[in-house]
N, CA, C and O atoms as a Tinker XYZ file with bonds, in Angstrom:
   424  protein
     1  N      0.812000   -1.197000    0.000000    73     2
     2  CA     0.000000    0.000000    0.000000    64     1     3
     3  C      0.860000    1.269000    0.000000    63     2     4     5
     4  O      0.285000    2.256000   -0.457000    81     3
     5  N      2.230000    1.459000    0.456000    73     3     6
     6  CA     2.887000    2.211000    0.961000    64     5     7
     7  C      3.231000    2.390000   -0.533000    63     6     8     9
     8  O      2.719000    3.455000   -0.877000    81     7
     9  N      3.635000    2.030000   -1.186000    73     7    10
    10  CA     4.309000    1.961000   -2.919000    64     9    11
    11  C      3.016000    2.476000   -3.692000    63    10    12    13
    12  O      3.368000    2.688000   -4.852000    81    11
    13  N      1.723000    2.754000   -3.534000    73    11    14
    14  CA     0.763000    3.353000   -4.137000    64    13    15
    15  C      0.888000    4.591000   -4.056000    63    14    16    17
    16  O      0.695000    5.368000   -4.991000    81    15
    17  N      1.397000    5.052000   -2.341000    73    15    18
    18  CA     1.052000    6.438000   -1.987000    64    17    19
    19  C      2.389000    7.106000   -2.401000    63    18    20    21
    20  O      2.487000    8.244000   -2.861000    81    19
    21  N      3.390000    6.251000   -2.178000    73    19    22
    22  CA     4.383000    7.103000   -3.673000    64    21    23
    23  C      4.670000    7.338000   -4.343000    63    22    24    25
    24  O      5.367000    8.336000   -4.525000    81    23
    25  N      4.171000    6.267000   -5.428000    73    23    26
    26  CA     3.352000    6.524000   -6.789000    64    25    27
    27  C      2.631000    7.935000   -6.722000    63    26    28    29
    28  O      2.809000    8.847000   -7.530000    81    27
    29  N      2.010000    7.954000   -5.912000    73    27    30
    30  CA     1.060000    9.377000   -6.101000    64    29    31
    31  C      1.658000   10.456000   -5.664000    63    30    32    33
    32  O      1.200000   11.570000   -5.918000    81    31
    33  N      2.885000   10.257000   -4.868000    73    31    34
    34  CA     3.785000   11.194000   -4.295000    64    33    35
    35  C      4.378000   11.733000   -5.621000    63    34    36    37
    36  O      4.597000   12.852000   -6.085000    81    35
    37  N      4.557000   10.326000   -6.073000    73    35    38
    38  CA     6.313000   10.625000   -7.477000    64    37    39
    39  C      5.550000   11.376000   -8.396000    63    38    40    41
    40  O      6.011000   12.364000   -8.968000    81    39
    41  N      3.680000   10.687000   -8.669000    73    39    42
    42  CA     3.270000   11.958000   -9.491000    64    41    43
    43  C      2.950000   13.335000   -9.555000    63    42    44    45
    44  O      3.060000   14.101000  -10.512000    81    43
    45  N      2.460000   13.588000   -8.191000    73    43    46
    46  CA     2.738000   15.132000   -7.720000    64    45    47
    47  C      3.740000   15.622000   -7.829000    63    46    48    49
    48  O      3.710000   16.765000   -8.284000    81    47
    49  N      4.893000   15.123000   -7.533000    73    47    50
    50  CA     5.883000   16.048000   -7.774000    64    49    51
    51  C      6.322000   16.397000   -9.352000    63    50    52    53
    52  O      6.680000   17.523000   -9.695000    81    51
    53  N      6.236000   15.224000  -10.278000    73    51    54
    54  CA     6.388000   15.624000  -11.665000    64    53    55
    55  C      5.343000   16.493000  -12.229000    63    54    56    57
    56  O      5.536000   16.950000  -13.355000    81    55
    57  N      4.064000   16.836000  -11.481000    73    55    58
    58  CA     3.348000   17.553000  -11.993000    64    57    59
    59  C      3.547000   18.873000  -11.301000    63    58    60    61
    60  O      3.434000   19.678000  -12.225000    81    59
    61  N      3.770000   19.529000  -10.239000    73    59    62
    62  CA     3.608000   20.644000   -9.087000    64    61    63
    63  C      5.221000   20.724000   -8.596000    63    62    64    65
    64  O      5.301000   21.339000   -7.532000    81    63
    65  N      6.232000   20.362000   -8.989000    73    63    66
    66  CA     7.243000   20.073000   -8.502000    64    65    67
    67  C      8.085000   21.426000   -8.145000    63    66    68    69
    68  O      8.736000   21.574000   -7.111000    81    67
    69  N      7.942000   22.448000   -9.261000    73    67    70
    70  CA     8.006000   23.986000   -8.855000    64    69    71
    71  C      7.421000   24.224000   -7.963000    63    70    72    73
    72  O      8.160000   24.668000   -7.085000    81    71
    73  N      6.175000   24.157000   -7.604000    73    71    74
    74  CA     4.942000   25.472000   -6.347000    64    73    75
    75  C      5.783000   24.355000   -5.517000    63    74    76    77
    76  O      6.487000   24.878000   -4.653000    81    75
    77  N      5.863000   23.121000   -5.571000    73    75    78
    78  CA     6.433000   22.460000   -3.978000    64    77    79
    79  C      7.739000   22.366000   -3.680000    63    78    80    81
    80  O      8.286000   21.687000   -2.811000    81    79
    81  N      8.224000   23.153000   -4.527000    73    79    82
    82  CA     9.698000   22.990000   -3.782000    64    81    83
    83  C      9.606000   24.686000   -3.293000    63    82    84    85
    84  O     10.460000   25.233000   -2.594000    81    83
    85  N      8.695000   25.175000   -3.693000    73    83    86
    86  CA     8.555000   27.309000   -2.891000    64    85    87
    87  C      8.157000   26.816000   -1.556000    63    86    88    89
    88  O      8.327000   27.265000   -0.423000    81    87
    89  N      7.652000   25.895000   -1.964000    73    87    90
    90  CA     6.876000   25.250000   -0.111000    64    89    91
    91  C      7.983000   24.197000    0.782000    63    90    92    93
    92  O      8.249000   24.179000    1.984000    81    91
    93  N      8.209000   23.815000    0.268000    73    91    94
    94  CA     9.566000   22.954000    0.913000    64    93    95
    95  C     10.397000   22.884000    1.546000    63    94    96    97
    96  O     10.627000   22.500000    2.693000    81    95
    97  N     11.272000   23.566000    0.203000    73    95    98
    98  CA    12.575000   24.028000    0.715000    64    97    99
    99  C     13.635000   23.113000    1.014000    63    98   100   101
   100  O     14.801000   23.410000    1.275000    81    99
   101  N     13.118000   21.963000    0.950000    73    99   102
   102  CA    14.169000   20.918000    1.883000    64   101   103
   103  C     13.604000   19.308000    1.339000    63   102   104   105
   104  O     12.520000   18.920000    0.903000    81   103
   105  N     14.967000   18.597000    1.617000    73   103   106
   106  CA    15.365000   17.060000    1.059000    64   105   107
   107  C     14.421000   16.539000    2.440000    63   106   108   109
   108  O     14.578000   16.881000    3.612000    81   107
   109  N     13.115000   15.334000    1.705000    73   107   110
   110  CA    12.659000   14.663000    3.035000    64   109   111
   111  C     12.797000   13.373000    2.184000    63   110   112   113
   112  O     12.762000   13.114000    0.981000    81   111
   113  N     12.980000   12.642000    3.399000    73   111   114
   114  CA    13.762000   11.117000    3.420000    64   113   115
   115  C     11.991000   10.250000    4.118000    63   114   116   117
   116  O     11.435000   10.548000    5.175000    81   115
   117  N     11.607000    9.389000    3.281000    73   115   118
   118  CA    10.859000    8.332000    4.291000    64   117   119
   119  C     10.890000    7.684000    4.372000    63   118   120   121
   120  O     10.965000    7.064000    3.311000    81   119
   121  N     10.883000    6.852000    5.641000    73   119   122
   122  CA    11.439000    5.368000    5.446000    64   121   123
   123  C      9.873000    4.914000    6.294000    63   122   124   125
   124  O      9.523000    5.098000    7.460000    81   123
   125  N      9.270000    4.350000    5.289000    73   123   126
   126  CA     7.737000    3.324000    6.616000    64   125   127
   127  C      8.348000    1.662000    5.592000    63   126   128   129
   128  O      8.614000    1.178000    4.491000    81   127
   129  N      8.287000    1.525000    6.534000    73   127   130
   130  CA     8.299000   -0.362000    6.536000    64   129   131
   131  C     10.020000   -0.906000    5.950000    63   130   132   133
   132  O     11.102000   -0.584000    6.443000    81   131
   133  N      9.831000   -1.544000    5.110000    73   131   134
   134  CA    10.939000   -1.458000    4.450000    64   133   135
   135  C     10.778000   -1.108000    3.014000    63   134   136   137
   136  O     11.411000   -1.578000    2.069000    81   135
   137  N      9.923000   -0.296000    2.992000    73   135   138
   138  CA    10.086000    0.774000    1.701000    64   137   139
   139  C     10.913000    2.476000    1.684000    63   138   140   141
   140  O     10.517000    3.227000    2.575000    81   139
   141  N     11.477000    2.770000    1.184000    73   139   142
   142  CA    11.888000    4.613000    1.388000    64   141   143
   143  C     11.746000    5.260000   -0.074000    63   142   144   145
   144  O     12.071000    4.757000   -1.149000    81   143
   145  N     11.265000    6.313000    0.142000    73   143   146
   146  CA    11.333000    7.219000   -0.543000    64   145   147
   147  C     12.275000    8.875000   -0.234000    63   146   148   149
   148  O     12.321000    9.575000    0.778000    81   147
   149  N     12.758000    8.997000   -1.248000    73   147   150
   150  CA    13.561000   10.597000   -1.105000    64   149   151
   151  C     12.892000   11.882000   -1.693000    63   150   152   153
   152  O     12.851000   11.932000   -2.922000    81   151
   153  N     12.523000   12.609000   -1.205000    73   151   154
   154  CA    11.330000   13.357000   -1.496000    64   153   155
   155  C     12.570000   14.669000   -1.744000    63   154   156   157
   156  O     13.098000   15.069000   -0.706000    81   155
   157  N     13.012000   15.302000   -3.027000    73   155   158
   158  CA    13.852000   16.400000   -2.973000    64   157   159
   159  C     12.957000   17.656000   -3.472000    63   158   160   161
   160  O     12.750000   17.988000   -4.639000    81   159
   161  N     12.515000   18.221000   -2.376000    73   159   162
   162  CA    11.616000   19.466000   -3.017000    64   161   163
   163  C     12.894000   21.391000   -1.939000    63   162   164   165
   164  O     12.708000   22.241000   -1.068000    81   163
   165  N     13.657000   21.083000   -2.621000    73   163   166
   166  CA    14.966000   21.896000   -2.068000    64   165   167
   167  C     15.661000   22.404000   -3.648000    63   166   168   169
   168  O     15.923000   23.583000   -3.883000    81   167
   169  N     15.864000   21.406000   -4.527000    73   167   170
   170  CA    16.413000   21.678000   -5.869000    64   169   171
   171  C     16.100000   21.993000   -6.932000    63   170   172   173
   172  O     15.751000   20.836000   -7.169000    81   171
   173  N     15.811000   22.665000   -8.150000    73   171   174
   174  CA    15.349000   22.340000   -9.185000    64   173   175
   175  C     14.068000   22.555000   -9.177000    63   174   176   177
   176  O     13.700000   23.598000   -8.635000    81   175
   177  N     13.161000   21.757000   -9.694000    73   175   178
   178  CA    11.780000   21.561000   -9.948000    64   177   179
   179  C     11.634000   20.293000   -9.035000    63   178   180   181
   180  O     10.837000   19.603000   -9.671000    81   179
   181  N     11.941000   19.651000   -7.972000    73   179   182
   182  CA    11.874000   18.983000   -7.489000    64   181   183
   183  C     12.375000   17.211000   -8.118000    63   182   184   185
   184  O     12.868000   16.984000   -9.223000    81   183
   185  N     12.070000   16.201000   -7.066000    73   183   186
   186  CA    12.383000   15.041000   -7.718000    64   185   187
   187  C     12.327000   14.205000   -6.818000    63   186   188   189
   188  O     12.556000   14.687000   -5.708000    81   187
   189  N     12.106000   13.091000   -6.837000    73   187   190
   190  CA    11.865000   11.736000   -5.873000    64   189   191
   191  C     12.617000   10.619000   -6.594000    63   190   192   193
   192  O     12.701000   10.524000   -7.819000    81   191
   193  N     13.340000    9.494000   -5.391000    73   191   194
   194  CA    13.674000    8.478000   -5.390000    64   193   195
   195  C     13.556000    7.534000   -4.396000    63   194   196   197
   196  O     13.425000    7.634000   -3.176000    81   195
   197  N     13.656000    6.200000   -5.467000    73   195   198
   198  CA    13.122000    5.085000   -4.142000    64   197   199
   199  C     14.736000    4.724000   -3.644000    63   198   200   201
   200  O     15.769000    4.892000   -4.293000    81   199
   201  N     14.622000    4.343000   -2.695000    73   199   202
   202  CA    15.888000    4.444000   -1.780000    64   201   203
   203  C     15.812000    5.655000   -1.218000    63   202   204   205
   204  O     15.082000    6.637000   -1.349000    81   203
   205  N     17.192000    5.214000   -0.233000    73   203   206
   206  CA    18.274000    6.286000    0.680000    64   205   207
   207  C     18.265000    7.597000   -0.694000    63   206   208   209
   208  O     18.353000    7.266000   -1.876000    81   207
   209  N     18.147000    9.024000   -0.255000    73   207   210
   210  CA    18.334000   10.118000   -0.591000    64   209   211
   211  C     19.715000   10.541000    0.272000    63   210   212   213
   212  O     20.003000   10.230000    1.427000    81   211
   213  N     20.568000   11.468000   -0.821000    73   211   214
   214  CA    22.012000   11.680000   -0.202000    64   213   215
   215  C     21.332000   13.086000    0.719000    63   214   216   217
   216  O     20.570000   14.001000    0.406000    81   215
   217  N     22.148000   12.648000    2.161000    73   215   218
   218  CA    21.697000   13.836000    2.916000    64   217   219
   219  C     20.788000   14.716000    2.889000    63   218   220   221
   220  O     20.910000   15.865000    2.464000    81   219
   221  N     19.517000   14.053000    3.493000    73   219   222
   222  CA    18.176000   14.460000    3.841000    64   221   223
   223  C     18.087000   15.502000    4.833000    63   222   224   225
   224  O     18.797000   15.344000    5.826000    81   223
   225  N     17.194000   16.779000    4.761000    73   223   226
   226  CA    17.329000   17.670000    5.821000    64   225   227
   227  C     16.103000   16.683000    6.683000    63   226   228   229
   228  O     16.402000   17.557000    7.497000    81   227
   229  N     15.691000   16.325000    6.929000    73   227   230
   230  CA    14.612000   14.993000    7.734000    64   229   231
   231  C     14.299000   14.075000    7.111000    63   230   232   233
   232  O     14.134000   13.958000    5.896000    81   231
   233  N     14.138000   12.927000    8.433000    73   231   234
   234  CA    14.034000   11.749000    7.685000    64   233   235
   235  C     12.660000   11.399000    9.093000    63   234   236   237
   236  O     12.524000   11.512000   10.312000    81   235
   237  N     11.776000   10.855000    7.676000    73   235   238
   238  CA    10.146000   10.487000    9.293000    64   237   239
   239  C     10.257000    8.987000    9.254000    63   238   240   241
   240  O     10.513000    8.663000    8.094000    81   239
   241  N     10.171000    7.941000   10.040000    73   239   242
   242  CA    10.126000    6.750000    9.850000    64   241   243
   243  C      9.412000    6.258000   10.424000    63   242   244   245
   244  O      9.518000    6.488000   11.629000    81   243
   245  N      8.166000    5.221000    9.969000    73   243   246
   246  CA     6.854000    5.161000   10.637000    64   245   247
   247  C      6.948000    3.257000    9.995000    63   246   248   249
   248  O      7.817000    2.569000    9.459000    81   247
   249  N      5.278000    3.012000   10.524000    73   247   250
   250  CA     5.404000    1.282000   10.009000    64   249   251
   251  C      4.550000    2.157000    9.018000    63   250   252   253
   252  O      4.321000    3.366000    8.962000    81   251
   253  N      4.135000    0.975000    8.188000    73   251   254
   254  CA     3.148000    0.879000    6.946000    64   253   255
   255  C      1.974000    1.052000    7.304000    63   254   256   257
   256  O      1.378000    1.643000    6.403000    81   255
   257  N      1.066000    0.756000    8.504000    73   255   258
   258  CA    -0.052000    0.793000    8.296000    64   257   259
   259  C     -0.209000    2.530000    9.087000    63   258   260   261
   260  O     -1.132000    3.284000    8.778000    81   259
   261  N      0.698000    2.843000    9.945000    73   259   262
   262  CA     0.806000    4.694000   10.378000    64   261   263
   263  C      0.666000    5.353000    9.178000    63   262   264   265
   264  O      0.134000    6.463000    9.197000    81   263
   265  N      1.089000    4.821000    8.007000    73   263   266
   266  CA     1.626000    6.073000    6.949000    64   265   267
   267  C      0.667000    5.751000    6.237000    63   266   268   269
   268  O      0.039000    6.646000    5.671000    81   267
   269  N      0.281000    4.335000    6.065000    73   267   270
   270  CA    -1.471000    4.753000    5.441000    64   269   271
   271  C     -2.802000    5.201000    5.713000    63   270   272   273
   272  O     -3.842000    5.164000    5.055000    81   271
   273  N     -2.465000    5.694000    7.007000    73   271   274
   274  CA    -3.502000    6.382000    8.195000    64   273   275
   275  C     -3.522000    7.321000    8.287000    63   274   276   277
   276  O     -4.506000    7.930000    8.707000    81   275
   277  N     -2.231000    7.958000    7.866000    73   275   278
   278  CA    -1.529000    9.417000    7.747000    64   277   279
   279  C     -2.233000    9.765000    6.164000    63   278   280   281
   280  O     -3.073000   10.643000    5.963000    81   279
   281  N     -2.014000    9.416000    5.773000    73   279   282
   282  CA    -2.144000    9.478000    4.177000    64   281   283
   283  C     -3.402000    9.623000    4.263000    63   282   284   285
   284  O     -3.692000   10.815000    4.165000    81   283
   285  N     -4.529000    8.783000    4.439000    73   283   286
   286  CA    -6.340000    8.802000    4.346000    64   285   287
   287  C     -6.552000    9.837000    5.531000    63   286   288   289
   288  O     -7.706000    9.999000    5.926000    81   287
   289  N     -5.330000   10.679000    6.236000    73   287   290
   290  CA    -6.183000   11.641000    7.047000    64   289   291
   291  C     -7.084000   11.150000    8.091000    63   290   292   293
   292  O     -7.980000   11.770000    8.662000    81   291
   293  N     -6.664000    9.811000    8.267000    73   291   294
   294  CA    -7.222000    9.371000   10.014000    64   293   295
   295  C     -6.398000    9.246000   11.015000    63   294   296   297
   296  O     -6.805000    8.819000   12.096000    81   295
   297  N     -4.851000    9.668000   10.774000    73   295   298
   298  CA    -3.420000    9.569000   11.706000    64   297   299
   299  C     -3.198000   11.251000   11.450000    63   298   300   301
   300  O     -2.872000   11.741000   10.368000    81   299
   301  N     -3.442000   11.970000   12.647000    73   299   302
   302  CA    -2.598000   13.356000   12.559000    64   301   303
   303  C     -1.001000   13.234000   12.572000    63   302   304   305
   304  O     -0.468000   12.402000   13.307000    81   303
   305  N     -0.141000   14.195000   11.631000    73   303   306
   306  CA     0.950000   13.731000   12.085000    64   305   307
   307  C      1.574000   14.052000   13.902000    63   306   308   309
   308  O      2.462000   13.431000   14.485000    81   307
   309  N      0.925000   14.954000   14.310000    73   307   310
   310  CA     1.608000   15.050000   15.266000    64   309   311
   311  C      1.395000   14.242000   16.249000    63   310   312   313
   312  O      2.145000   14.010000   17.197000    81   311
   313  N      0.006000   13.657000   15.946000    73   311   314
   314  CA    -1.005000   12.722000   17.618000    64   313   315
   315  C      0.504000   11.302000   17.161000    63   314   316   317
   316  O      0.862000   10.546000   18.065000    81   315
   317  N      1.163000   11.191000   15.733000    73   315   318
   318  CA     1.301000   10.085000   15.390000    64   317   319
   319  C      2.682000   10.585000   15.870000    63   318   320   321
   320  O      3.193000    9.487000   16.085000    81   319
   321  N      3.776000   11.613000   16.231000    73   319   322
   322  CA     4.989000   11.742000   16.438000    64   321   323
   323  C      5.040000   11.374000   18.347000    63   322   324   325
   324  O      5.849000   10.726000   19.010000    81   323
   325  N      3.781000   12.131000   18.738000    73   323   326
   326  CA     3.457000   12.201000   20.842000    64   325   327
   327  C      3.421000   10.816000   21.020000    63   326   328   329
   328  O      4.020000   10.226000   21.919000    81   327
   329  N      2.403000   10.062000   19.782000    73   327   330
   330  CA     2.676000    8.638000   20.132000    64   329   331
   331  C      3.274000    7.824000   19.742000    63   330   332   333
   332  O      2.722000    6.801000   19.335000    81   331
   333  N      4.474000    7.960000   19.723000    73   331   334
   334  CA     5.636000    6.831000   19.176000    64   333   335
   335  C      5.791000    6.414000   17.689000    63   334   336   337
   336  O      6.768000    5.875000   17.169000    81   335
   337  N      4.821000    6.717000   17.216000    73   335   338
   338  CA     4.239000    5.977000   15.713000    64   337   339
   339  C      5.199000    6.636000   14.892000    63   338   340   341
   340  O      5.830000    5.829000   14.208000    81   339
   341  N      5.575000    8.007000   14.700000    73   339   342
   342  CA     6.513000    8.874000   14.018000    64   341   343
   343  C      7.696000    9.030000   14.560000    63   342   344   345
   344  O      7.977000    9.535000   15.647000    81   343
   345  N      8.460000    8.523000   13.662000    73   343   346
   346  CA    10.241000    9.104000   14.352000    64   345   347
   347  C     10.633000   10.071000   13.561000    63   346   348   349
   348  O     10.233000   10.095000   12.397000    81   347
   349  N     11.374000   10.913000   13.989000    73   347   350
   350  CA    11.968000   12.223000   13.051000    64   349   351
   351  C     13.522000   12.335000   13.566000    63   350   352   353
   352  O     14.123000   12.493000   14.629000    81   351
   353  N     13.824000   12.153000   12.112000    73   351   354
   354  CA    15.607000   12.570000   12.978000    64   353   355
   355  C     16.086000   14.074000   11.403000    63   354   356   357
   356  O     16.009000   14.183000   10.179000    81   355
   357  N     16.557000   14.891000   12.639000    73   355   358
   358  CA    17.105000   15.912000   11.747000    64   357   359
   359  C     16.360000   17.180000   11.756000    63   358   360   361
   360  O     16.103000   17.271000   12.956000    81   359
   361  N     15.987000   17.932000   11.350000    73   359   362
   362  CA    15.141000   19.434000   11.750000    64   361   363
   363  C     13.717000   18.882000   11.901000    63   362   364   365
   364  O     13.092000   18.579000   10.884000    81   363
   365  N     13.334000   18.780000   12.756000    73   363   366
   366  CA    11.564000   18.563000   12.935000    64   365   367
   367  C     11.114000   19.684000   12.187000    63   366   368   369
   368  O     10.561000   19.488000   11.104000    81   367
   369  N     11.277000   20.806000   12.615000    73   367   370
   370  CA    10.496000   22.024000   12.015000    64   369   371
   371  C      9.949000   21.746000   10.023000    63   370   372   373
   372  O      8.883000   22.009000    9.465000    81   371
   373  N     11.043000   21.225000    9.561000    73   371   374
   374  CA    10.593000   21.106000    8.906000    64   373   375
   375  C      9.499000   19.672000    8.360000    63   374   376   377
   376  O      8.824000   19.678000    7.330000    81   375
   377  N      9.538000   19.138000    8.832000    73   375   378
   378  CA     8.609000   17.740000    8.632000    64   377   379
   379  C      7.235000   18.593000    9.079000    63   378   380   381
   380  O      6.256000   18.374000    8.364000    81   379
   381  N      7.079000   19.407000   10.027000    73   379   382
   382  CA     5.638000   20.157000    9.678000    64   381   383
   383  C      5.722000   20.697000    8.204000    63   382   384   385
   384  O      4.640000   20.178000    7.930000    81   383
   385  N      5.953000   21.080000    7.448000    73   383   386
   386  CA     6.417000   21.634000    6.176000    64   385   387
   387  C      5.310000   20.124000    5.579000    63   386   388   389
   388  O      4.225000   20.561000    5.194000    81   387
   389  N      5.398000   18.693000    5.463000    73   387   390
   390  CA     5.015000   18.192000    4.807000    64   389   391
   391  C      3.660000   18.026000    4.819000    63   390   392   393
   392  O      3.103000   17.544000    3.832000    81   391
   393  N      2.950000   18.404000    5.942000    73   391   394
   394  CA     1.323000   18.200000    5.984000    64   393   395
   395  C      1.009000   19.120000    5.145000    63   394   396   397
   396  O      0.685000   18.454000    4.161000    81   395
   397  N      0.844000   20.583000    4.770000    73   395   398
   398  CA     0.383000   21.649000    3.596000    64   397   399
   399  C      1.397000   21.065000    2.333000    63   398   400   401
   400  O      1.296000   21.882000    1.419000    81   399
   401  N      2.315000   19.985000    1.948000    73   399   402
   402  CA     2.697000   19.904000    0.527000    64   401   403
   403  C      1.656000   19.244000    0.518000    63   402   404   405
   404  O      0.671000   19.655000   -0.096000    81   403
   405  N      1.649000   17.747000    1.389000    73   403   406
   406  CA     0.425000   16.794000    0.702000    64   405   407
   407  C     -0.532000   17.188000    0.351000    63   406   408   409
   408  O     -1.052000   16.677000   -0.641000    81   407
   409  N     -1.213000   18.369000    1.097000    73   407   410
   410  CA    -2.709000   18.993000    1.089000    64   409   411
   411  C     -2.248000   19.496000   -0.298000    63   410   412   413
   412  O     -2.846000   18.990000   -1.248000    81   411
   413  N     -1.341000   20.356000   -0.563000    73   411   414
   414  CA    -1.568000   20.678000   -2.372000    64   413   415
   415  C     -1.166000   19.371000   -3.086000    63   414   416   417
   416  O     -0.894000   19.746000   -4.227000    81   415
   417  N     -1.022000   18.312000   -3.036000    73   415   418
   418  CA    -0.258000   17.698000   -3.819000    64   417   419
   419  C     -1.344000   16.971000   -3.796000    63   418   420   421
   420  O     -1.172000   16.233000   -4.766000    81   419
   421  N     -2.253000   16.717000   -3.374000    73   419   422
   422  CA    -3.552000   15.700000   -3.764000    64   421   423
   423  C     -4.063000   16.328000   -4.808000    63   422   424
   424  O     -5.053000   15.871000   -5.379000    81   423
């Protein structure tokens, strides 16, 4: 399920990849399950890869079924960081940054 919602990630960004990197600003790394994605909305017109991204300004690491809870908007991210469910290593500040990309990126 987790490989759908980056599918839809990888297509937002090839479509909106300019307006989301004005919003960005910064390399996010995700790692849920043993899938990752590199979310680069810091460079360019943006760009995503599966794997490790070289030096991520944050990296969120959750299981699979958090990030598809997160995703359908029944996991807040933050109720999901207070309760263990979200790990963040590296500038938190910006991992708030990713709840308003998704909201444009749907």
């Amino acid at each position: 399920m987790s490989k759908a919602i980056f599918d839809q990630i990888e297509a937002a960004v090839k479509a909106k990849g300019a307006e989301l990197v004005k919003m960005g600003g910064a390399v996010f790394q995700l790692n849920v399950g043993n899938d990752k994605l590199c979310i680069d909305l810091k460079n360019g017109s943006g760009s995503t890869k599966r794997g490790d991204g070289d030096k991520p300004d944050v990296t969120l690491t959750m299981k699979e079924e958090d990030f598809v809870a997160m995703a359908a908007g029944k996991l807040d991210g933050m109720q999901a960081f207070m309760g263990g469910k979200l790990k963040i290593a590296g500038n938190m500040m910006l991992a708030q940054k990713l709840g308003p990309i998704s909201e444009s990126a749907r």
